[in-house]
C-alpha positions in Angstrom: 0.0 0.0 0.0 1.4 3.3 -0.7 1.1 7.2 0.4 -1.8 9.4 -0.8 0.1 12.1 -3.2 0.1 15.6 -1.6 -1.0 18.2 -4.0 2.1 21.0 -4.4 0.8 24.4 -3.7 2.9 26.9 -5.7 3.5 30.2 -3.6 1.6 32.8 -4.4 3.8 36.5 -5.5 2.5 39.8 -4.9 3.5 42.3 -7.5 3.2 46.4 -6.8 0.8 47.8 -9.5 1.3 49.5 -12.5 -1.0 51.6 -12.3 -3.1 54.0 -9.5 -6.2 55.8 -8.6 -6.5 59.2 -9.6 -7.9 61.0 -6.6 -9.1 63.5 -8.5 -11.2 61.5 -11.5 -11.6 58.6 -9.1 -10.1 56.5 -12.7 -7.3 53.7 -12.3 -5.5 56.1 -15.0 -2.5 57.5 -12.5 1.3 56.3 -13.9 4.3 56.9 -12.3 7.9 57.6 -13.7 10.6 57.1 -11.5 13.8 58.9 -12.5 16.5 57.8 -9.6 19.6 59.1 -11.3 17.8 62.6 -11.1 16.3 61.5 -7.8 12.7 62.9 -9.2 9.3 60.9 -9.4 6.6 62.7 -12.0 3.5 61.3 -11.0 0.5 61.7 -13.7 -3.2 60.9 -14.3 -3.8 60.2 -17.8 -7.4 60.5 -17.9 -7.5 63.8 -16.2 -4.0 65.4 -16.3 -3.4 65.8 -12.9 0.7 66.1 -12.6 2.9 66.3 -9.9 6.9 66.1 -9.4 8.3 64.9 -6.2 11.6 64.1 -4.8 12.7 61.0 -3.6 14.9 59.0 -1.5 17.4 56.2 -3.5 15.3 53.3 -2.0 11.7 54.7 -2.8 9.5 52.6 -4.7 6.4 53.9 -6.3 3.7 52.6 -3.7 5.4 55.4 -1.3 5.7 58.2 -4.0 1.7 57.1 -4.9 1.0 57.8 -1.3 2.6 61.0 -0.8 1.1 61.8 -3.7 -2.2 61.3 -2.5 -1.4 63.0 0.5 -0.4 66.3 -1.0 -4.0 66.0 -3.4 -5.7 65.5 0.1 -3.9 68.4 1.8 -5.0 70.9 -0.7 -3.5 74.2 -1.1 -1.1 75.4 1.2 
């Protein structure tokens, strides 16, 4: 008598998005371009045109520029 065969479960990878929600047009339209030998980000819808620039840090990735993003947008005018 032999062994019931396990099943292999293949692990699952997470990948950071390509795109991002504009919070402005509410649209899944928001790229952004990471520059890191200029240590700039340009951050832009391309449904509504809402553009932003932003310096970052050598390790940023774009989930942390997306966010700071989004929190200047929420901030409003200064």
């Amino acid at each position: 008598m032999g062994r019931r065969r396990r099943r292999v479960v293949a692990p699952i990878k997470i990948t950071l998005p390509k795109f991002f929600l504009c919070p402005k047009c509410g649209k899944k339209s928001v790229r952004i371009e990471m520059m890191k030998e200029k240590a700039r980000a340009l951050v832009q819808c391309g449904d509504c045109g809402l553009k932003e620039e932003f310096t970052i840090a050598p390790h940023s990735e774009p989930v942390d520029i997306y966010c700071k993003f989004t929190d200047h947008f929420y901030k409003g005018p200064a």
